[in-house]
N, CA, C and O atoms as CSV, one atom per row, in Angstrom:
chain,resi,resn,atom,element,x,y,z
A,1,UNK,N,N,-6.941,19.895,15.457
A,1,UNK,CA,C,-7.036,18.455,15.402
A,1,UNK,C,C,-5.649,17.876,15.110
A,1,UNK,O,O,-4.931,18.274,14.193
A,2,UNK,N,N,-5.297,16.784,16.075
A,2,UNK,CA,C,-3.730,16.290,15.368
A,2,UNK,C,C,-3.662,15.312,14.417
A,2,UNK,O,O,-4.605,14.603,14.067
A,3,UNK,N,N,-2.736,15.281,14.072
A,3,UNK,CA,C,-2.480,14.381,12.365
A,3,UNK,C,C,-2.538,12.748,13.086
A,3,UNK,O,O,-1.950,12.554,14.150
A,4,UNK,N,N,-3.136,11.867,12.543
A,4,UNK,CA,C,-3.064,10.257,12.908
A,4,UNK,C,C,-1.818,10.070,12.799
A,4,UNK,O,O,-1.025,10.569,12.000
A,5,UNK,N,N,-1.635,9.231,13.743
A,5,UNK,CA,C,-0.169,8.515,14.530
A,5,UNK,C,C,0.080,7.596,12.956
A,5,UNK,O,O,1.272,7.698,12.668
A,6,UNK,N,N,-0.405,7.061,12.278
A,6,UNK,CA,C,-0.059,6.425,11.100
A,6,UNK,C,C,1.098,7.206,10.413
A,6,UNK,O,O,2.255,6.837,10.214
A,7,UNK,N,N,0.366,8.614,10.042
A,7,UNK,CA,C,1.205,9.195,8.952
A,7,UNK,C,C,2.635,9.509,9.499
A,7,UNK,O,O,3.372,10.162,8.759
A,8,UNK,N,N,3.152,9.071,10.844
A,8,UNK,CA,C,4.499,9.773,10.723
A,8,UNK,C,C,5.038,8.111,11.393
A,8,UNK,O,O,6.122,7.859,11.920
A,9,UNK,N,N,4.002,7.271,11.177
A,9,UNK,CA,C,5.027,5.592,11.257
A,9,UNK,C,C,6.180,5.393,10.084
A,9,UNK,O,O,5.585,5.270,9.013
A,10,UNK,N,N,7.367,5.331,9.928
A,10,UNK,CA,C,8.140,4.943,9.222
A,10,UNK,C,C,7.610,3.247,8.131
A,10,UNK,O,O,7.716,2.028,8.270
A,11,UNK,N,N,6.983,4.322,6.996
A,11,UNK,CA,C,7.041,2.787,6.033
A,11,UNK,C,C,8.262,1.455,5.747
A,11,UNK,O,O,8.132,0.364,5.191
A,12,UNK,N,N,9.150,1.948,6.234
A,12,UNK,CA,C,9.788,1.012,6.446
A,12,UNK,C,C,9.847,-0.544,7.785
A,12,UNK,O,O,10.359,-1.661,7.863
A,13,UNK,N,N,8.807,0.522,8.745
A,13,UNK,CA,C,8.715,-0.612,10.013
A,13,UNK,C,C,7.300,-0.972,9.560
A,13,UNK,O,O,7.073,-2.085,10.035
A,14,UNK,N,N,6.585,-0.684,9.088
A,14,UNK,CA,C,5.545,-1.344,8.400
A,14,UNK,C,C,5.662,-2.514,6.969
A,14,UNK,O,O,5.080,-3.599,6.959
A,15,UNK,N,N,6.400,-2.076,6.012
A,15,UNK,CA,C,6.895,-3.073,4.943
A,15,UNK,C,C,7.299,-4.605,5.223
A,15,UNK,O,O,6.798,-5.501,4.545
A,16,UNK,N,N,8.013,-4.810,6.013
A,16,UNK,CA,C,7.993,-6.110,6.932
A,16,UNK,C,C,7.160,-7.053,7.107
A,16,UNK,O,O,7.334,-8.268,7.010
A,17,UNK,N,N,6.033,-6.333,7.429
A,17,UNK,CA,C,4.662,-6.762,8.182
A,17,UNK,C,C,3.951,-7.595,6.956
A,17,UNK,O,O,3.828,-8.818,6.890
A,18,UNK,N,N,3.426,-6.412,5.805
A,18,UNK,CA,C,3.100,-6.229,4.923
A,18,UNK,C,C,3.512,-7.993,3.916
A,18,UNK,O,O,2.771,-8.834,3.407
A,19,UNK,N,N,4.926,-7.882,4.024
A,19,UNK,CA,C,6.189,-9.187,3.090
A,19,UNK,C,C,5.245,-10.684,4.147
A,19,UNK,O,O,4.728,-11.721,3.732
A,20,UNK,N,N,5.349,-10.247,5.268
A,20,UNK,CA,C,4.787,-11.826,6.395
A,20,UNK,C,C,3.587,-11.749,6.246
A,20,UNK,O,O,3.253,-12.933,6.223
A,21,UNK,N,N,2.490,-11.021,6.100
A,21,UNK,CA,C,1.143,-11.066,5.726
A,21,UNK,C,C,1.066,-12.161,4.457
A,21,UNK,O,O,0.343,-13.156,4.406
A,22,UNK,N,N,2.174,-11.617,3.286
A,22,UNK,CA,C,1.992,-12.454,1.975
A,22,UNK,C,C,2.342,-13.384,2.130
A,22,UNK,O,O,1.658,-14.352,1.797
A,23,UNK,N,N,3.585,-13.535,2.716
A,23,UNK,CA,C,4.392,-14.852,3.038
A,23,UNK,C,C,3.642,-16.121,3.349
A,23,UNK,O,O,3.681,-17.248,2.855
A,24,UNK,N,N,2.894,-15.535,4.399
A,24,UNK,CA,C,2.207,-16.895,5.309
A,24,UNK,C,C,1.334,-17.297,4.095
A,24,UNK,O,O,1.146,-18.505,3.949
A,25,UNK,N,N,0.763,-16.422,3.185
A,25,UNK,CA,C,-0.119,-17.216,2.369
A,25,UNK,C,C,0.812,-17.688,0.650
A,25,UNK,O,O,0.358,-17.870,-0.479
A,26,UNK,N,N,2.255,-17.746,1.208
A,26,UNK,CA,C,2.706,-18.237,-0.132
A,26,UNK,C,C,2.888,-17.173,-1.542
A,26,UNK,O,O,2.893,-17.364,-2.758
A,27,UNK,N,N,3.050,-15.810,-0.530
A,27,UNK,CA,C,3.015,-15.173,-2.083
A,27,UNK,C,C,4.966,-14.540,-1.585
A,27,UNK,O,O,5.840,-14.783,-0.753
A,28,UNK,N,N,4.748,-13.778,-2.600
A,28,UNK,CA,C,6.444,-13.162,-2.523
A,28,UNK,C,C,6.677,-12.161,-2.021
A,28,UNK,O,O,5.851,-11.768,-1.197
A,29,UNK,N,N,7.359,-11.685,-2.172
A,29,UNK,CA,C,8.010,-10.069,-2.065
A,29,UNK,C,C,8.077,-9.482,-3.319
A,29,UNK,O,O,7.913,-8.264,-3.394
A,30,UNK,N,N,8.323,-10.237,-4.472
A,30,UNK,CA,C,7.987,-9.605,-6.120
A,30,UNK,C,C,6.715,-9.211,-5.593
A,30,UNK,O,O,6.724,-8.078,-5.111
A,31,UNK,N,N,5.500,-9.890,-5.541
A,31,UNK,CA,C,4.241,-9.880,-5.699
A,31,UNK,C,C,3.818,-8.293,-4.545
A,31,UNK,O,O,3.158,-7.348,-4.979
A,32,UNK,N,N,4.385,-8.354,-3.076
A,32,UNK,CA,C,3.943,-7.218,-2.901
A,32,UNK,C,C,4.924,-5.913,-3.849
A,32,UNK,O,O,4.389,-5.014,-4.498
A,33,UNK,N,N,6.077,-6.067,-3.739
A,33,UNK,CA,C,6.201,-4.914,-4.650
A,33,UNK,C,C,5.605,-4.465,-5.933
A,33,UNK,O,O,5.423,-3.326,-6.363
A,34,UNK,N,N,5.431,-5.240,-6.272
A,34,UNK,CA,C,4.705,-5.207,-7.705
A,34,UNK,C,C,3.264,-4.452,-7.107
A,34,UNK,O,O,2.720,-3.640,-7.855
A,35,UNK,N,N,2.946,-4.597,-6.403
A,35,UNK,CA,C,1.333,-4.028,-5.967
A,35,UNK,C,C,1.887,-2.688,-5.347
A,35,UNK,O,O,0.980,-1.856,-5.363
A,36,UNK,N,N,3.199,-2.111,-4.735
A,36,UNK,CA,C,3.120,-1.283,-4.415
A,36,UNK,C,C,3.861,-0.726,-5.555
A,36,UNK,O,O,2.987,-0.099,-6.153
A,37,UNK,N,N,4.610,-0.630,-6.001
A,37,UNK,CA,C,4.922,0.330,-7.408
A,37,UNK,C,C,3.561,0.294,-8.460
A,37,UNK,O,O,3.663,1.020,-9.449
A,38,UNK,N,N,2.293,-0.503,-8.315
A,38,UNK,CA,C,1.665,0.273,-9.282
A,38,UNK,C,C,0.402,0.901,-8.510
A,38,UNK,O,O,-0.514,1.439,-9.132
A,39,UNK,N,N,0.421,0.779,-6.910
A,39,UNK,CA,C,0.026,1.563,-6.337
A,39,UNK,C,C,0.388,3.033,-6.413
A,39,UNK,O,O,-0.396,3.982,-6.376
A,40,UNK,N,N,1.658,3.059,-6.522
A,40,UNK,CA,C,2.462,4.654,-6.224
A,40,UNK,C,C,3.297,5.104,-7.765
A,40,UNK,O,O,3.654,6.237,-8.088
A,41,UNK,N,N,3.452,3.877,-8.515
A,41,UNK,CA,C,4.504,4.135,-9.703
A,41,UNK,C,C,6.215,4.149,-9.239
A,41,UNK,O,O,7.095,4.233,-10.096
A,42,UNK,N,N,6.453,4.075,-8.070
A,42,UNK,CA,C,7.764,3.975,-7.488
A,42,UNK,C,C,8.519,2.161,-8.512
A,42,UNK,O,O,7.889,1.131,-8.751
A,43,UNK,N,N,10.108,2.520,-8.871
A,43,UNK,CA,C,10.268,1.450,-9.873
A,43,UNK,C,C,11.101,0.608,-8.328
A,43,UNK,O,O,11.278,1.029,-7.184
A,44,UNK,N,N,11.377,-0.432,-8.854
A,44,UNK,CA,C,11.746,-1.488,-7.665
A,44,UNK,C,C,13.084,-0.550,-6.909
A,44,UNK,O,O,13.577,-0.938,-5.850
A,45,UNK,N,N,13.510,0.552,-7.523
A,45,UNK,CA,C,15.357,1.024,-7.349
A,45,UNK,C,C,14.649,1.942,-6.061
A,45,UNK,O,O,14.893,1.867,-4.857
A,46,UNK,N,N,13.503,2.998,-6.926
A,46,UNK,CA,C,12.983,3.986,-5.873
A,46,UNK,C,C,12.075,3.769,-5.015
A,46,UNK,O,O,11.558,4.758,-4.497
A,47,UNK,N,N,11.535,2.180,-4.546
A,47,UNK,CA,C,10.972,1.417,-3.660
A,47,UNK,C,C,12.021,1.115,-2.808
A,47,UNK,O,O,11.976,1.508,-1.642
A,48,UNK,N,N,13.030,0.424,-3.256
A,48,UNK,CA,C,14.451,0.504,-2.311
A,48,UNK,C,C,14.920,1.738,-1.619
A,48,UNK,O,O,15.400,1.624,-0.490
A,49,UNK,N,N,14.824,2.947,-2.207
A,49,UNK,CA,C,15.475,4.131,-1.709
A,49,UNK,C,C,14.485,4.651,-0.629
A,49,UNK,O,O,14.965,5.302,0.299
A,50,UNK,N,N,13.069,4.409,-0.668
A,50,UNK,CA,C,12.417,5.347,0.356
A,50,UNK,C,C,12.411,4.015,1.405
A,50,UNK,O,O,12.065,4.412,2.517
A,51,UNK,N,N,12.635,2.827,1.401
A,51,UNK,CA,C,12.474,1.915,2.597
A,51,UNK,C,C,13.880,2.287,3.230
A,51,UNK,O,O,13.954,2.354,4.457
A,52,UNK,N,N,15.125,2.559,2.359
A,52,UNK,CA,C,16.410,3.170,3.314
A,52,UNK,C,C,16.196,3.966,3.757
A,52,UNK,O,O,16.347,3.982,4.979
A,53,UNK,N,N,15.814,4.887,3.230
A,53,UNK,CA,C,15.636,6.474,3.810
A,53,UNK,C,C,14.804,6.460,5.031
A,53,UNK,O,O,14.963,7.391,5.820
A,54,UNK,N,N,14.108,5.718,5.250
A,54,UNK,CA,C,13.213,5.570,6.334
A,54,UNK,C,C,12.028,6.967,6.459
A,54,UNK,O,O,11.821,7.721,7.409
A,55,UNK,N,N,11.360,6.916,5.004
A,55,UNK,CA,C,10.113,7.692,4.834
A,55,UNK,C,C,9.172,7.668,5.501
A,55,UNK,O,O,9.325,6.465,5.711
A,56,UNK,N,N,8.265,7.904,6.077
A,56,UNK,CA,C,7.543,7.829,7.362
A,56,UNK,C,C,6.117,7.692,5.641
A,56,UNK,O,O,6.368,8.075,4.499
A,57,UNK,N,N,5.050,7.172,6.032
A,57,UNK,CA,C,3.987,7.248,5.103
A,57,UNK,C,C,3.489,8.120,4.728
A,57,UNK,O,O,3.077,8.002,3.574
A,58,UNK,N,N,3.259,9.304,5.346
A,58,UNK,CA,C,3.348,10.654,4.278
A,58,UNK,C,C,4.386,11.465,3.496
A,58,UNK,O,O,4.074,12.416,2.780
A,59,UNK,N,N,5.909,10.940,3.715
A,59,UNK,CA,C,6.483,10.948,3.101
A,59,UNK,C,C,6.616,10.403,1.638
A,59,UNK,O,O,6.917,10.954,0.579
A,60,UNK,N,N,6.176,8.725,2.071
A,60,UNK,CA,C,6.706,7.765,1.310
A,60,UNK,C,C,5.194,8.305,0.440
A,60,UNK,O,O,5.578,8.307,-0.730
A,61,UNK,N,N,4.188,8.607,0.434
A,61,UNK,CA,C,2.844,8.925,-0.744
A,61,UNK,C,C,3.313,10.121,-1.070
A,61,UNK,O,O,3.382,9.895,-2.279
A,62,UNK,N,N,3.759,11.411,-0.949
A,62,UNK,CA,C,4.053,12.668,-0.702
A,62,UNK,C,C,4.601,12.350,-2.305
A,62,UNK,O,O,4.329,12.876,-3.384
A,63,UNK,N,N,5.466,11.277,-1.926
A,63,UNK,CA,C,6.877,11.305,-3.140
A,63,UNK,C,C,6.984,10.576,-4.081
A,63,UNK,O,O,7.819,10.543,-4.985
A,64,UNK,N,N,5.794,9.748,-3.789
A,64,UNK,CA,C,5.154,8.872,-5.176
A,64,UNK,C,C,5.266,9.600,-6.326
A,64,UNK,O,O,4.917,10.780,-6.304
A,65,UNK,N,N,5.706,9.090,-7.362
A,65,UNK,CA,C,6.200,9.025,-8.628
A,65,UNK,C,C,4.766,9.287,-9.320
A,65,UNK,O,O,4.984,10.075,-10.241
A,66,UNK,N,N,3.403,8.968,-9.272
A,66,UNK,CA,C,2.292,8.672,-9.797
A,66,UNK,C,C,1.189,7.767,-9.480
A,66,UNK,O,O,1.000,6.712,-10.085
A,67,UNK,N,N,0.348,8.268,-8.366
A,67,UNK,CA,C,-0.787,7.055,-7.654
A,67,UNK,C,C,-1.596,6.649,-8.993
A,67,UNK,O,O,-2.065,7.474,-9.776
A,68,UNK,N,N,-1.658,5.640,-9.090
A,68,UNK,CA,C,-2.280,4.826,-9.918
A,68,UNK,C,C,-3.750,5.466,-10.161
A,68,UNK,O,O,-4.432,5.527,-9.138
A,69,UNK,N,N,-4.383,5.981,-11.424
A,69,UNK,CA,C,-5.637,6.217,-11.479
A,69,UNK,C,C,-6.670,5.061,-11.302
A,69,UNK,O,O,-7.801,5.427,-10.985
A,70,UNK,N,N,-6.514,4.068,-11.417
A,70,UNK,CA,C,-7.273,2.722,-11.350
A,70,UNK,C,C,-7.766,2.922,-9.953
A,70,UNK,O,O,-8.877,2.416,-9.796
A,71,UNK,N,N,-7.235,3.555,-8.800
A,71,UNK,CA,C,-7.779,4.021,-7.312
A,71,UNK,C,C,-8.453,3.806,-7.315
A,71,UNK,O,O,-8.506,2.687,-6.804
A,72,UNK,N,N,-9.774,4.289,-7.741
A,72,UNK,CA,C,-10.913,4.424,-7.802
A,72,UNK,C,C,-11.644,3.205,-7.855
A,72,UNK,O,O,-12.762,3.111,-7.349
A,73,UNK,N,N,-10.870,1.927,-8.648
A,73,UNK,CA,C,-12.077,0.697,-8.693
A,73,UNK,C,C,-12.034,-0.064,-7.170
A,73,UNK,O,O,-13.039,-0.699,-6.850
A,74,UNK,N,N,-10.714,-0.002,-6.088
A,74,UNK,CA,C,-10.670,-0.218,-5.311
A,74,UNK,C,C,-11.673,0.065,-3.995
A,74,UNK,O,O,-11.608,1.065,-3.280
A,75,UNK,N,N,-12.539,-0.958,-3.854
A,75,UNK,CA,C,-13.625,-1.193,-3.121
A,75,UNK,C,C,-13.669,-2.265,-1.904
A,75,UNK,O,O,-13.321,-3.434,-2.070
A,76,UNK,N,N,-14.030,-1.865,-0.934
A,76,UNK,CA,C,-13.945,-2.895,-0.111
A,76,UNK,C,C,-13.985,-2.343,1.536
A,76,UNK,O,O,-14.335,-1.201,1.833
A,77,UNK,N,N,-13.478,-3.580,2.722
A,77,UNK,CA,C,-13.330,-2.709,4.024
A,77,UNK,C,C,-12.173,-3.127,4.602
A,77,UNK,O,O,-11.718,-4.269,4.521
A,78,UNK,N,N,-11.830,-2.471,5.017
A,78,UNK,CA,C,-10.541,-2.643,5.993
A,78,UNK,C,C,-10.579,-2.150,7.143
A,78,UNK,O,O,-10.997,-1.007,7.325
A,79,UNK,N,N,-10.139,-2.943,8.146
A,79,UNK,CA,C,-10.220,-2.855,9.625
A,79,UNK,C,C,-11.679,-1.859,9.696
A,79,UNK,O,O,-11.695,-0.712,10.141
A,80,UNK,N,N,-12.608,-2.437,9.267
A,80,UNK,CA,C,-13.894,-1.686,9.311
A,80,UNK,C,C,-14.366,-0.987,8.793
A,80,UNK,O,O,-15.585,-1.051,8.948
A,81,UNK,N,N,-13.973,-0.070,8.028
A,81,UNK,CA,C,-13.695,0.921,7.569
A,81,UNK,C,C,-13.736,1.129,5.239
A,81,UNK,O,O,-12.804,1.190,4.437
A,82,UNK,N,N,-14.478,1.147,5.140
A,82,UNK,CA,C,-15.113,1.414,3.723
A,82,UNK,C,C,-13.933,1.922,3.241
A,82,UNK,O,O,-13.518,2.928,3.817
A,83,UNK,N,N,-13.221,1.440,2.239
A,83,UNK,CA,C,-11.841,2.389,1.519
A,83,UNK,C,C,-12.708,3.214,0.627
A,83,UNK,O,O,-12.349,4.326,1.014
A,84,UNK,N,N,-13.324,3.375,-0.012
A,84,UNK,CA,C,-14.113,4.090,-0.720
A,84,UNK,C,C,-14.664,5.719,-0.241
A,84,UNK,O,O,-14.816,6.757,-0.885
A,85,UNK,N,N,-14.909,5.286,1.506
A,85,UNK,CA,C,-15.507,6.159,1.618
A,85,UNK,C,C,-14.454,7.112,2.548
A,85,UNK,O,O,-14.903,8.207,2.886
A,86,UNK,N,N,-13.259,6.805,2.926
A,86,UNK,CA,C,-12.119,7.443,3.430
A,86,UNK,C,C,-12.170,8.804,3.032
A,86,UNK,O,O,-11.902,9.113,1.871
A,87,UNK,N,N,-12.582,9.896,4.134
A,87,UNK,CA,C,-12.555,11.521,3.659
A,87,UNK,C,C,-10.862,11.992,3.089
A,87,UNK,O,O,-10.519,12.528,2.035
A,88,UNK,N,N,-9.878,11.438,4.519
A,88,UNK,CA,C,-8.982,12.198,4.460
A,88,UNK,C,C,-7.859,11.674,3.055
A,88,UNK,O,O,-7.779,10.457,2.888
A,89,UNK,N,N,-7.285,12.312,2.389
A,89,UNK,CA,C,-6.452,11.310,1.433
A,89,UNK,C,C,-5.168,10.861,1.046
A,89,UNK,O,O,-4.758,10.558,-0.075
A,90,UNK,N,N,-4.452,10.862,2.413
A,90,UNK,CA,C,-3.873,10.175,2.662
A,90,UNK,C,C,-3.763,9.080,3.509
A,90,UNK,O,O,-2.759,8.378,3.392
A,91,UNK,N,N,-4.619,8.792,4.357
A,91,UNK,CA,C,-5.107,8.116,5.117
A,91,UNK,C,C,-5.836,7.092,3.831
A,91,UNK,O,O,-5.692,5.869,3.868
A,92,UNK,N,N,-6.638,7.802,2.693
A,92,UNK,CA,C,-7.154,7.141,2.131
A,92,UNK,C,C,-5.891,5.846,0.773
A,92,UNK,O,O,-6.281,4.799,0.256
A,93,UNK,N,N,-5.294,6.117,0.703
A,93,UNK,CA,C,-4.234,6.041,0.285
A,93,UNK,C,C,-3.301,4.764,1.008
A,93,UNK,O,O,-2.626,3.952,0.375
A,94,UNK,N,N,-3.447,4.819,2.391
A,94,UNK,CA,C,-2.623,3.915,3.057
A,94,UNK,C,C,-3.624,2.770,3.068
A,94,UNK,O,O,-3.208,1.612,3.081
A,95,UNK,N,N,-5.421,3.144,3.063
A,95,UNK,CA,C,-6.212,2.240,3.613
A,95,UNK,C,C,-6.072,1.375,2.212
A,95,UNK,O,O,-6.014,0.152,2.344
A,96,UNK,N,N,-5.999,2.078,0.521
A,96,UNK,CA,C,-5.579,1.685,-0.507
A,96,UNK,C,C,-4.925,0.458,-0.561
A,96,UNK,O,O,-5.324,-0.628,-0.982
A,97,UNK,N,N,-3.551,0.888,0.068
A,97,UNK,CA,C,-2.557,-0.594,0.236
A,97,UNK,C,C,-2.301,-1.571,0.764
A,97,UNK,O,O,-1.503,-2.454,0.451
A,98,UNK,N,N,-3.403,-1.408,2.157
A,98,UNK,CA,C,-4.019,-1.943,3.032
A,98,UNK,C,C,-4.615,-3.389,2.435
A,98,UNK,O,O,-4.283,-4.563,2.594
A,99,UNK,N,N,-5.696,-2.695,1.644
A,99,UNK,CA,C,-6.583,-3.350,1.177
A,99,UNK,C,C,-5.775,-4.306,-0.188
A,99,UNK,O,O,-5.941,-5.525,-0.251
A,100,UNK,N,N,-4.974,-3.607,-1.142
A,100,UNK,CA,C,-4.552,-4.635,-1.907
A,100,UNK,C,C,-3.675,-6.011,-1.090
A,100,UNK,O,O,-3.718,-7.207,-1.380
A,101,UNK,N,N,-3.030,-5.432,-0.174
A,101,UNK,CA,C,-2.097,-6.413,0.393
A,101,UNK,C,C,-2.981,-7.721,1.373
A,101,UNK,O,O,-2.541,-8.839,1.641
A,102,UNK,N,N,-4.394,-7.107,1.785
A,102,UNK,CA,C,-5.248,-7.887,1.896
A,102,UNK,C,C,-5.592,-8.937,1.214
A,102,UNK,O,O,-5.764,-10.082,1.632
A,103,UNK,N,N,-5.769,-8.210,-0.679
A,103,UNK,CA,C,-6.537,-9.194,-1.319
A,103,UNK,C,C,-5.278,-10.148,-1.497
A,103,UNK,O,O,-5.511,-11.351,-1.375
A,104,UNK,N,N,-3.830,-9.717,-1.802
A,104,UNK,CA,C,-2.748,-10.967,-2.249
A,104,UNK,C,C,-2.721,-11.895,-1.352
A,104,UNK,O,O,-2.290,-13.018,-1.614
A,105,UNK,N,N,-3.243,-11.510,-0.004
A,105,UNK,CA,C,-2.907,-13.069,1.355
A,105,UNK,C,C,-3.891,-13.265,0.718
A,105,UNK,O,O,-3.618,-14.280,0.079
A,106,UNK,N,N,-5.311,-12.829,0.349
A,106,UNK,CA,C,-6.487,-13.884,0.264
A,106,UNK,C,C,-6.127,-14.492,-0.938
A,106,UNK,O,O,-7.178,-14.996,-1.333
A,107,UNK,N,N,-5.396,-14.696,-1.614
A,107,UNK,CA,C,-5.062,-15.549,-2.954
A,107,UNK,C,C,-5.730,-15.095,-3.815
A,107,UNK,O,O,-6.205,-16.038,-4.448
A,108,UNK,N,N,-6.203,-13.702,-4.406
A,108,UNK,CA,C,-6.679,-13.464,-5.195
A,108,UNK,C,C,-5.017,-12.893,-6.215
A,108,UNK,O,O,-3.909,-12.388,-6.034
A,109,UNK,N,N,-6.032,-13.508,-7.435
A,109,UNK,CA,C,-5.020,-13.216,-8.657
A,109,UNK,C,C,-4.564,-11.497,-8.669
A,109,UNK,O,O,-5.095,-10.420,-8.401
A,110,UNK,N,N,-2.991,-12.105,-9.250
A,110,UNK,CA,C,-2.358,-10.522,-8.757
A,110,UNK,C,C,-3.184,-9.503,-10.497
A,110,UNK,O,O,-3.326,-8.289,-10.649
A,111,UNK,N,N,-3.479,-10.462,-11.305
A,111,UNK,CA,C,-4.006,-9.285,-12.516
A,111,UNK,C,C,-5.619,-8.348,-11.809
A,111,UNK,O,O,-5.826,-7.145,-11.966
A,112,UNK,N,N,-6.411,-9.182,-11.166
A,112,UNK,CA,C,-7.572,-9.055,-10.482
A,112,UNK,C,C,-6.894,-7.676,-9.643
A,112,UNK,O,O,-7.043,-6.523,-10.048
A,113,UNK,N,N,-6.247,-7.992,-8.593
A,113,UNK,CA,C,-5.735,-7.056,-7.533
A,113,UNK,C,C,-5.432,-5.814,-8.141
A,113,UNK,O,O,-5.992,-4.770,-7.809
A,114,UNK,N,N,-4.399,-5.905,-9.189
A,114,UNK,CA,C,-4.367,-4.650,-10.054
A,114,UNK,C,C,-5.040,-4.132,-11.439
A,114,UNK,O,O,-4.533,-3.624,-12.440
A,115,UNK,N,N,-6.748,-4.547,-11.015
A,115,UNK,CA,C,-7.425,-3.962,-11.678
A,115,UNK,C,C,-7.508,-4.135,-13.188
A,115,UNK,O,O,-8.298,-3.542,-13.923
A,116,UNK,N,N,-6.684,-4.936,-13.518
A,116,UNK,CA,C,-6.623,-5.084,-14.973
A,116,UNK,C,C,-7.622,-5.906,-15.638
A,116,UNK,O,O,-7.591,-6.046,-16.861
């Protein structure tokens, strides 16, 4: 079986996307980083270093510093698809950030988003 075309997209040509998703609804670039360092534990320096490096997304989870145990309260669907019920886990993982970067365009509070 071959590996999904996702895991070897460069997180860096995706991050972009991710910043204009928030944008259009008025949020920042603090605000997604902040959701992805406590997605992964990466600090804003080693969020900078894997978007240079041009980490492809199993790289860039591979080398996570510490996935957030809170994972688990993360519920919901994305592009169809149940994050909860995601077998593979890294795939499950991307659908993870997917989904938070979802809830920040929908204007949900960033303490809500990260589970607190």
């Amino acid at each position: 079986m071959s590996e999904h075309r996702v895991f070897t997209m460069k997180f860096s040509s995706v991050y972009p996307l991710y910043l204009q998703k928030a944008e259009r609804k008025g949020r920042t670039q603090a605000d997604v980083d902040q959701i992805i360092s406590w997605l992964t534990g990466y600090s804003a320096t080693e969020l900078q270093q894997q978007l240079e490096q041009g980490a492809d997304f199993r790289g860039f989870f591979d080398s996570a510093p510490a996935i957030n145990p809170k994972v688990v309260l993360i519920k919901g669907v994305v592009c169809g698809v149940r994050v909860e019920e995601v077998a593979d886990p890294l795939m499950q993982k991307i659908r993870y950030l997917d989904k938070l970067i979802d809830e920040l365009a929908k204007g949900k509070n960033i303490e809500k988003i990260l589970r607190r």
